[in-house]
N, CA, C and O atoms as a GROMACS GRO file, in nm:
protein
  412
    1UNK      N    1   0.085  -0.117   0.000
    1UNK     CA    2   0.000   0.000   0.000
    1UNK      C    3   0.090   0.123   0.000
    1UNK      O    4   0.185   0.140   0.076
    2UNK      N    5   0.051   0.203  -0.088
    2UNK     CA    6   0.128   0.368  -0.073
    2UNK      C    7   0.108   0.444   0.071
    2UNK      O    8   0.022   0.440   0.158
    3UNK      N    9   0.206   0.501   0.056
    3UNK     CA   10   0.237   0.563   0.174
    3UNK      C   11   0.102   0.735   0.158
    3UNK      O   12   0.066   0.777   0.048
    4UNK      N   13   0.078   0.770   0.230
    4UNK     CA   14  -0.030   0.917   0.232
    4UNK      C   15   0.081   1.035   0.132
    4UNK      O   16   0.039   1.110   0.044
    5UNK      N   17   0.201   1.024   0.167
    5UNK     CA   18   0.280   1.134   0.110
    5UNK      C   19   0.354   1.065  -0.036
    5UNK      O   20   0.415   1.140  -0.112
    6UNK      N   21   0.341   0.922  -0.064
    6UNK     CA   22   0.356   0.904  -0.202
    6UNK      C   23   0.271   0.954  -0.315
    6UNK      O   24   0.149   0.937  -0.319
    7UNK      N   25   0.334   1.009  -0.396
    7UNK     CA   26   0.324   1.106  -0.510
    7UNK      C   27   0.252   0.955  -0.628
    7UNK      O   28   0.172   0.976  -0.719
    8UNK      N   29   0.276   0.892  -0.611
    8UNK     CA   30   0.201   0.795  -0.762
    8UNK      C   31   0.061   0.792  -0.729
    8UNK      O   32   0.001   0.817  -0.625
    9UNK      N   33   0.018   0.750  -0.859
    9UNK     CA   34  -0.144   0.778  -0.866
    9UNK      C   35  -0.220   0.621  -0.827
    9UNK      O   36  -0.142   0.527  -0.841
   10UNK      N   37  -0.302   0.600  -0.800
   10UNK     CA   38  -0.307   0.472  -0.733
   10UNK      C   39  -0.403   0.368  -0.908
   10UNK      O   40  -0.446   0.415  -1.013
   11UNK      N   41  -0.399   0.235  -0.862
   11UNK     CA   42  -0.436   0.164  -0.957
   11UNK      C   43  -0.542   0.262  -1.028
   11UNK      O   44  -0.531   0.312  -1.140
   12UNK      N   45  -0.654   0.277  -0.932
   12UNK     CA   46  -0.796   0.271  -0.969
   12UNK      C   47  -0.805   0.451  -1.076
   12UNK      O   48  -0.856   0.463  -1.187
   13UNK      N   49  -0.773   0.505  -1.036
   13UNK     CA   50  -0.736   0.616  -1.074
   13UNK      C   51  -0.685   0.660  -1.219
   13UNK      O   52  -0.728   0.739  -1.303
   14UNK      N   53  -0.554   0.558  -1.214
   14UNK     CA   54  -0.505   0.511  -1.361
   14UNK      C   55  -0.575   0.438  -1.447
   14UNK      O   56  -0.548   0.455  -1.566
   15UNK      N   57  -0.690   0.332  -1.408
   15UNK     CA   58  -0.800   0.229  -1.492
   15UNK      C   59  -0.892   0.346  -1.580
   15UNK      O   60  -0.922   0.353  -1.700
   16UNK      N   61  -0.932   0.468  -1.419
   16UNK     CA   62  -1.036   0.568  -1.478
   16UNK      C   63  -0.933   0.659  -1.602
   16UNK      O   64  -0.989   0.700  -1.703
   17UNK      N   65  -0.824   0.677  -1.588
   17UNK     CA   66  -0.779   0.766  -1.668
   17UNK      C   67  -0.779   0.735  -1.847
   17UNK      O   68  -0.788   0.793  -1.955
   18UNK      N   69  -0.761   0.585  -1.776
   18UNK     CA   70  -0.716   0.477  -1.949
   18UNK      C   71  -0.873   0.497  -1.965
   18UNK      O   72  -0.888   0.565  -2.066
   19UNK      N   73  -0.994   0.467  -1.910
   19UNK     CA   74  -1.078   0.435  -1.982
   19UNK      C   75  -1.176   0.570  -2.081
   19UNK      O   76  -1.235   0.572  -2.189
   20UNK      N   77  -1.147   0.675  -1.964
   20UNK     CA   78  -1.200   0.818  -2.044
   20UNK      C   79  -1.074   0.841  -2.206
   20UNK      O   80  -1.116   0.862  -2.320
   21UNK      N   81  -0.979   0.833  -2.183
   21UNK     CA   82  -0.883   0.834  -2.323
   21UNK      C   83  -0.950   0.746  -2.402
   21UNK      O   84  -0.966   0.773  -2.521
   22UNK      N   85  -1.002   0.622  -2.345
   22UNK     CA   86  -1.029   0.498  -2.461
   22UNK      C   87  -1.175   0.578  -2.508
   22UNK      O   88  -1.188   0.601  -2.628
   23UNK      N   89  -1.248   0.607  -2.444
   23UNK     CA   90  -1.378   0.726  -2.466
   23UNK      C   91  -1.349   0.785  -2.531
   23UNK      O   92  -1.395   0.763  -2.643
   24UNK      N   93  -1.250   0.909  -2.516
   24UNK     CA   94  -1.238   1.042  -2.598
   24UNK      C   95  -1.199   0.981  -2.749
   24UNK      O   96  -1.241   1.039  -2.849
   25UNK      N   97  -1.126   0.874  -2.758
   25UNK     CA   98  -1.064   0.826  -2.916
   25UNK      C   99  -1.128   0.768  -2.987
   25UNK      O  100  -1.108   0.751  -3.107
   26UNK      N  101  -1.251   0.713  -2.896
   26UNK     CA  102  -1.328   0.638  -2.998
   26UNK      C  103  -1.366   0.684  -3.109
   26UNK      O  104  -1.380   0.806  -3.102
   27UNK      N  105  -1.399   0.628  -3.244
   27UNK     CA  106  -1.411   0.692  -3.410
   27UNK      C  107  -1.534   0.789  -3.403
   27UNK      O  108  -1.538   0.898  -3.460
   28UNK      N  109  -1.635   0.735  -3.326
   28UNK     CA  110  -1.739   0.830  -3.317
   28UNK      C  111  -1.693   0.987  -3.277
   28UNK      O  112  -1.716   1.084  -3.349
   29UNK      N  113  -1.648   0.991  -3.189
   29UNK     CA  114  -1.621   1.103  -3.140
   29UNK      C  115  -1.456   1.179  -3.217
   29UNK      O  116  -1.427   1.292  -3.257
   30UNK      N  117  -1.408   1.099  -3.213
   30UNK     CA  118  -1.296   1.146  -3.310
   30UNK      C  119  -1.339   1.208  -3.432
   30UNK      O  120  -1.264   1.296  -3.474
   31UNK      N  121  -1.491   1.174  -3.529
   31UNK     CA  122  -1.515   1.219  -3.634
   31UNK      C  123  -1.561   1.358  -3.610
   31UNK      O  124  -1.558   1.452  -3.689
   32UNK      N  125  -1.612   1.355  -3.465
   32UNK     CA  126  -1.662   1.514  -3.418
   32UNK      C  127  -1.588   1.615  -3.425
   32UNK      O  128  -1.607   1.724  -3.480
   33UNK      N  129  -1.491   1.572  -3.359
   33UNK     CA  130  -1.377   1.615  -3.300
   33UNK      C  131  -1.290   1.722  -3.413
   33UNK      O  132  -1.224   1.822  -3.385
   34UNK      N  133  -1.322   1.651  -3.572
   34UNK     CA  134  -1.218   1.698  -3.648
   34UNK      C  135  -1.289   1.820  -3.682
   34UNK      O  136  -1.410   1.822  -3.706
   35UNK      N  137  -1.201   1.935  -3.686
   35UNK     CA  138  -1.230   2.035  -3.791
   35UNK      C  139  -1.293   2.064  -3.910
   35UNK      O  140  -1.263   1.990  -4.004
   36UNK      N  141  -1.392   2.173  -3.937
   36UNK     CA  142  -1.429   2.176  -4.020
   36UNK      C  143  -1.397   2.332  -4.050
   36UNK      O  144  -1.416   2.411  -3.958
   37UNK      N  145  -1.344   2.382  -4.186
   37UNK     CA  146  -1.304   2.487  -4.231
   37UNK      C  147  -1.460   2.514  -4.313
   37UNK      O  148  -1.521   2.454  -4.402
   38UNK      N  149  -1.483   2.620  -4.242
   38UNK     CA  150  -1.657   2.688  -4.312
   38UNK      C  151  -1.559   2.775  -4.414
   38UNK      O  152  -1.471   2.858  -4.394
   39UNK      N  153  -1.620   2.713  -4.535
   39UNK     CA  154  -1.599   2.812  -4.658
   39UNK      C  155  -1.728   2.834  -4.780
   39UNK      O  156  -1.693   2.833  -4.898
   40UNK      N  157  -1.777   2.840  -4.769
   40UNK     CA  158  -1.932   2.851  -4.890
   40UNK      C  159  -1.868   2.793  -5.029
   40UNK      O  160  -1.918   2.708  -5.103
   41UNK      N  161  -1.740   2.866  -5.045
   41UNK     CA  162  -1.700   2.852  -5.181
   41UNK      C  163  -1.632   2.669  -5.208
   41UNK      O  164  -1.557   2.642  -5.302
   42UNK      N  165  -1.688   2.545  -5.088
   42UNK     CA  166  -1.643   2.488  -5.128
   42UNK      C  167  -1.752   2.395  -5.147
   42UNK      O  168  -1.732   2.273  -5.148
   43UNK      N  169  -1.861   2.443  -5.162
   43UNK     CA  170  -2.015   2.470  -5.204
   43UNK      C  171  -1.989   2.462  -5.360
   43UNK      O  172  -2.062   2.381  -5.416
   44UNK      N  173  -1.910   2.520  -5.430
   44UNK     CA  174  -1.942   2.560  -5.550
   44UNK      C  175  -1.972   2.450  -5.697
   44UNK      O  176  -2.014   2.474  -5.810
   45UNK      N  177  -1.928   2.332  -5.633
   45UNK     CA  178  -1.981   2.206  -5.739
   45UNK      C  179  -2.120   2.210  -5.651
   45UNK      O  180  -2.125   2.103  -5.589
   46UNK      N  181  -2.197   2.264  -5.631
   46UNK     CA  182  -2.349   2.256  -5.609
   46UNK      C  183  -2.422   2.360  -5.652
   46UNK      O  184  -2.539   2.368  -5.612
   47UNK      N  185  -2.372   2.458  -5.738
   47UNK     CA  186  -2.442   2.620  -5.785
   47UNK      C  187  -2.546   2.582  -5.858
   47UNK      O  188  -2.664   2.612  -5.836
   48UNK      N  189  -2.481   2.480  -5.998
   48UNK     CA  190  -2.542   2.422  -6.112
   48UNK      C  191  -2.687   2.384  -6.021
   48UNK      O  192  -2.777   2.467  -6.036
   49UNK      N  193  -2.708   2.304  -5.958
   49UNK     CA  194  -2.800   2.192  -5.866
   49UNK      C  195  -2.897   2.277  -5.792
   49UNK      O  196  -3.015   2.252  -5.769
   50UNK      N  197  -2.800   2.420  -5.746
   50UNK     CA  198  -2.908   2.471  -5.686
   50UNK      C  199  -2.981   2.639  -5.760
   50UNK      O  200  -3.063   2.727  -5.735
   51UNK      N  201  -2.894   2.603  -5.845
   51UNK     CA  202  -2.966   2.753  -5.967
   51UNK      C  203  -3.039   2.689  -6.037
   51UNK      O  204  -3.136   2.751  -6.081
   52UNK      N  205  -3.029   2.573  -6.066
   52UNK     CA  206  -3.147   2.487  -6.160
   52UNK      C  207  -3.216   2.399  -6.093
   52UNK      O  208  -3.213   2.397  -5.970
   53UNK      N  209  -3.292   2.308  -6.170
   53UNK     CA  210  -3.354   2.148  -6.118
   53UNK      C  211  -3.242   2.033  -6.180
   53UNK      O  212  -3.294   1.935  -6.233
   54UNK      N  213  -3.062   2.040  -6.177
   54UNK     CA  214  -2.996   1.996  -6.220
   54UNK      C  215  -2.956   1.922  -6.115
   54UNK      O  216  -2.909   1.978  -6.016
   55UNK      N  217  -2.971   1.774  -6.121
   55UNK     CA  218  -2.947   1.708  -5.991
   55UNK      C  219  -2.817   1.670  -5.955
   55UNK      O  220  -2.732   1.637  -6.038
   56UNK      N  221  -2.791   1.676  -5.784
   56UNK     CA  222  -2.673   1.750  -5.733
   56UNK      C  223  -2.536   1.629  -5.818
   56UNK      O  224  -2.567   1.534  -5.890
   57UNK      N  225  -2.427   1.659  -5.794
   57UNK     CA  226  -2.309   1.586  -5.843
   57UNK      C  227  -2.246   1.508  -5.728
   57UNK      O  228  -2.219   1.563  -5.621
   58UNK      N  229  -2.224   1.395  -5.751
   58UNK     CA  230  -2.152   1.298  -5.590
   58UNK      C  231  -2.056   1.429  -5.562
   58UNK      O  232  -2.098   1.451  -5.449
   59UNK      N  233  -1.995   1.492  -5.576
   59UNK     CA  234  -1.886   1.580  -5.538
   59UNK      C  235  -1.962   1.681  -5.475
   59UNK      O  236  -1.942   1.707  -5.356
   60UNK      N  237  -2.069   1.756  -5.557
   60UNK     CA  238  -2.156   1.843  -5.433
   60UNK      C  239  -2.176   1.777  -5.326
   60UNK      O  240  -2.118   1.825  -5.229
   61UNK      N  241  -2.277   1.619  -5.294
   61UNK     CA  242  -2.310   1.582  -5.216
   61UNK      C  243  -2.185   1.565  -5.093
   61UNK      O  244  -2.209   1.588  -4.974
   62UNK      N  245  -2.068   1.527  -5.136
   62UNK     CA  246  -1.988   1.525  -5.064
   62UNK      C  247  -1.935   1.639  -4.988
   62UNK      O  248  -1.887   1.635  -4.875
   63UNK      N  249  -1.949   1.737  -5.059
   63UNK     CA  250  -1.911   1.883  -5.012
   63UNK      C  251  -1.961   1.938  -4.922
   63UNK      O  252  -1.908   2.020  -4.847
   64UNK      N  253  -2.127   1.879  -4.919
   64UNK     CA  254  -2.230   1.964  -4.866
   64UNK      C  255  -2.244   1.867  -4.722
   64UNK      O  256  -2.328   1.903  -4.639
   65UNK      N  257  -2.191   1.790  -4.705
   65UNK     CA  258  -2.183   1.677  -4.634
   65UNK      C  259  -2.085   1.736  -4.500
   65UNK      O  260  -2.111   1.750  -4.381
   66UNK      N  261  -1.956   1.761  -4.583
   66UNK     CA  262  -1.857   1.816  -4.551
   66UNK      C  263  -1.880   1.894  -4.468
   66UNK      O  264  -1.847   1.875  -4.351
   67UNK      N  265  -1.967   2.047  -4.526
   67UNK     CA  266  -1.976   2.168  -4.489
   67UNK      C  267  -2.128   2.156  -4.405
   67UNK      O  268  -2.188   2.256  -4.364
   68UNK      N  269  -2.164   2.052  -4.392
   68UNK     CA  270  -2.297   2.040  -4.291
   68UNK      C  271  -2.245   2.138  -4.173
   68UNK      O  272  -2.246   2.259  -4.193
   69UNK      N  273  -2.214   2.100  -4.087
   69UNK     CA  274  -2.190   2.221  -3.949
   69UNK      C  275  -2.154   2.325  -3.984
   69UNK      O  276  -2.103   2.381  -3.887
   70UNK      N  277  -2.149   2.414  -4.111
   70UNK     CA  278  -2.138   2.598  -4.158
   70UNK      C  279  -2.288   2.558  -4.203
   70UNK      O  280  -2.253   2.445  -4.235
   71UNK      N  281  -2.413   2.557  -4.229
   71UNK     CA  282  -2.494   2.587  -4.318
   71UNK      C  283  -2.556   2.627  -4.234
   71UNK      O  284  -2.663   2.650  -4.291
   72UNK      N  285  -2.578   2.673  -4.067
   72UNK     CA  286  -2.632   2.804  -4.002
   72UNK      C  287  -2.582   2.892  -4.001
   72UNK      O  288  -2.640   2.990  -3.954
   73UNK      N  289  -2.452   2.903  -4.050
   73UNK     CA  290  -2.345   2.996  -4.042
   73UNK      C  291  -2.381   3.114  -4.182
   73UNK      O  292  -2.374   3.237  -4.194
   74UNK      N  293  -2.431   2.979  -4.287
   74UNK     CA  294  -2.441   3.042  -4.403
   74UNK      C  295  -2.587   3.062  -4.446
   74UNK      O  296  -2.613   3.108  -4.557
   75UNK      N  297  -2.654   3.039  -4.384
   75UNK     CA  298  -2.813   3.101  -4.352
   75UNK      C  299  -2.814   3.226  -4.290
   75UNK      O  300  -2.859   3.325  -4.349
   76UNK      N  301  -2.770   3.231  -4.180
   76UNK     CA  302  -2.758   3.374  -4.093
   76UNK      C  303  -2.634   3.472  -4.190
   76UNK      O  304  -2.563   3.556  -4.135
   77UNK      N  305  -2.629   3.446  -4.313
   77UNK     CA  306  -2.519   3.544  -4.356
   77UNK      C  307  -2.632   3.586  -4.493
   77UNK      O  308  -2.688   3.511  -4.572
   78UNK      N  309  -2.637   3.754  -4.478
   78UNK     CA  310  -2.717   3.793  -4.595
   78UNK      C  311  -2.722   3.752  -4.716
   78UNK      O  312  -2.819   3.733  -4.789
   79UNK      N  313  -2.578   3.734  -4.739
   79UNK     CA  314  -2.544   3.730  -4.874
   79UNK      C  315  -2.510   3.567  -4.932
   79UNK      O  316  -2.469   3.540  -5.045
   80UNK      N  317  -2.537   3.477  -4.829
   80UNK     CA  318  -2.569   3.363  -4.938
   80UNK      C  319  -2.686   3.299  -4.854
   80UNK      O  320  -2.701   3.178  -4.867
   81UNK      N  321  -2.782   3.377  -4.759
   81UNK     CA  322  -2.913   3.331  -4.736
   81UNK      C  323  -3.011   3.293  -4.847
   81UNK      O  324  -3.068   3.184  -4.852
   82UNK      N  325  -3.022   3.360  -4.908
   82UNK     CA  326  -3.104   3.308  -5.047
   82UNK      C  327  -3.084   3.229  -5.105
   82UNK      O  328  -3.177   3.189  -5.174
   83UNK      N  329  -2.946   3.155  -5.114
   83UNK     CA  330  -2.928   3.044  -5.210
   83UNK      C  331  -2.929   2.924  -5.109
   83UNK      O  332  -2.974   2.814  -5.142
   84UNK      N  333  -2.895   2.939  -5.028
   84UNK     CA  334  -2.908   2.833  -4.900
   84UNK      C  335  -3.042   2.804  -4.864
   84UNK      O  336  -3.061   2.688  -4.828
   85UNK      N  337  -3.145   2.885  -4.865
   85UNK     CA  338  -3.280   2.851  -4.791
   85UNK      C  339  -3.340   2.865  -4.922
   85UNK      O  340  -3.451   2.918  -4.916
   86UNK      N  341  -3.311   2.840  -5.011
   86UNK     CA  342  -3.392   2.830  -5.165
   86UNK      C  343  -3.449   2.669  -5.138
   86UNK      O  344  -3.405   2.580  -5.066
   87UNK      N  345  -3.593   2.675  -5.250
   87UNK     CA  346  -3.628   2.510  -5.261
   87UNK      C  347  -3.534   2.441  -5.337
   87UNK      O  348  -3.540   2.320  -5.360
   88UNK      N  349  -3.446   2.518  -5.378
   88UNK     CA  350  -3.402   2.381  -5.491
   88UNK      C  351  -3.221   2.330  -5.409
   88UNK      O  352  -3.144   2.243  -5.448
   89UNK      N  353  -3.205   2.431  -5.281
   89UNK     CA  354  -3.105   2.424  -5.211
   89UNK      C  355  -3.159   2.331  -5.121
   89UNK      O  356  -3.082   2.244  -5.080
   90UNK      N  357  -3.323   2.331  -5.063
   90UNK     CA  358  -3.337   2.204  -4.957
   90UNK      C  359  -3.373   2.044  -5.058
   90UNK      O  360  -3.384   1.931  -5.011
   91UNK      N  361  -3.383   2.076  -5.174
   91UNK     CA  362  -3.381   1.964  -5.287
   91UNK      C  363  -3.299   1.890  -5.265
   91UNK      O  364  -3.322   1.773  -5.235
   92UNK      N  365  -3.154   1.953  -5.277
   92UNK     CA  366  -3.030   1.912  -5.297
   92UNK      C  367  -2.986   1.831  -5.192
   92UNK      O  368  -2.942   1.717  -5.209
   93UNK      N  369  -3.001   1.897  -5.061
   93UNK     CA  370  -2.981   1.869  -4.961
   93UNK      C  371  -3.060   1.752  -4.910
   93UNK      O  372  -3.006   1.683  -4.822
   94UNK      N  373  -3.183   1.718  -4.952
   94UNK     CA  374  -3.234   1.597  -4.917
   94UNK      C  375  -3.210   1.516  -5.048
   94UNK      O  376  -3.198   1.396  -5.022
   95UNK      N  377  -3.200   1.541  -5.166
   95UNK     CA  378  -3.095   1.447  -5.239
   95UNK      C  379  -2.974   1.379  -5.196
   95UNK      O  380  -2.949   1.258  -5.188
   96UNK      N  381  -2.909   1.472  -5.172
   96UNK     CA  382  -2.780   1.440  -5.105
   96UNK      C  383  -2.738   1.321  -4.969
   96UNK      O  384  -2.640   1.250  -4.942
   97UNK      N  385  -2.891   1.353  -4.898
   97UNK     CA  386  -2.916   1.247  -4.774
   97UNK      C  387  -2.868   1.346  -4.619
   97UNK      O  388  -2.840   1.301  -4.508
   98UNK      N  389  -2.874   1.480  -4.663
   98UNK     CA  390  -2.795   1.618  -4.576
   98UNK      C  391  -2.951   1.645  -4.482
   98UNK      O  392  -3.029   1.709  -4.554
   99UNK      N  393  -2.993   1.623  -4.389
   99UNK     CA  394  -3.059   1.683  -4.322
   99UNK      C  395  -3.050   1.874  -4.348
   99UNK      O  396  -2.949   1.942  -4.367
  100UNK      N  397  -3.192   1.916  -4.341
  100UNK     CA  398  -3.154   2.029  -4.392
  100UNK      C  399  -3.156   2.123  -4.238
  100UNK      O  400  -3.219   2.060  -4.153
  101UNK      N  401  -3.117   2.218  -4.201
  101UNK     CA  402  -3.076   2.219  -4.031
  101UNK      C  403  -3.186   2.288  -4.006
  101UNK      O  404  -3.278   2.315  -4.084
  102UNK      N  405  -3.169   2.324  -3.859
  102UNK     CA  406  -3.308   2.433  -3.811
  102UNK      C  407  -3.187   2.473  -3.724
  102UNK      O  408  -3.105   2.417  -3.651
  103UNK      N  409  -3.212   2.578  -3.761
  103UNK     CA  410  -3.090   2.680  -3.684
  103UNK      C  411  -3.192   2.817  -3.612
  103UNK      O  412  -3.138   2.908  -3.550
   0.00000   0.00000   0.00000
């Protein structure tokens, strides 16, 4: 048994430490975890899809996929609110399989 004034951390302590790390790494949360760079302009293989009834391109869908966590960002912004909350922008977006957000 450790002494009261030994400095090491005891078993149980170390089990809890390993098991919150084994938590924090898991893939689920690791996918959260990663960064997402909000840029609209990487939106732009989806203009065609959403200026027309031109259905979206695997590369939009992927994009828009991508950029899911900016599209309140880009609703609440004047200047590409209109193309974002357009019908043929929540088209796309449920084409795509993108929940369309409620922000």
């Amino acid at each position: 048994m450790a002494k009261p004034s030994d400095p090491s951390p005891s078993p149980r302590l170390l089990a809890a430490a390993l098991v919150a790390v084994l938590v924090l790494l898991s893939p689920d949360q690791a996918r959260v975890a990663e960064a997402v760079t909000c840029s609209a302009t990487e939106l732009s293989s989806c203009v065609s899809a959403i200026t027309s009834s031109a259905p979206p391109s695997a590369l939009c869908c992927s994009k828009l996929r991508e950029q899911r966590p900016c599209l309140c960002g880009y609703i609440r912004n004047p200047n590409l609110r209109q193309y974002v909350t357009s019908p043929n922008a929540k088209r796309v977006a449920r084409t795509c399989g993108v929940p369309y957000p409620t922000c």
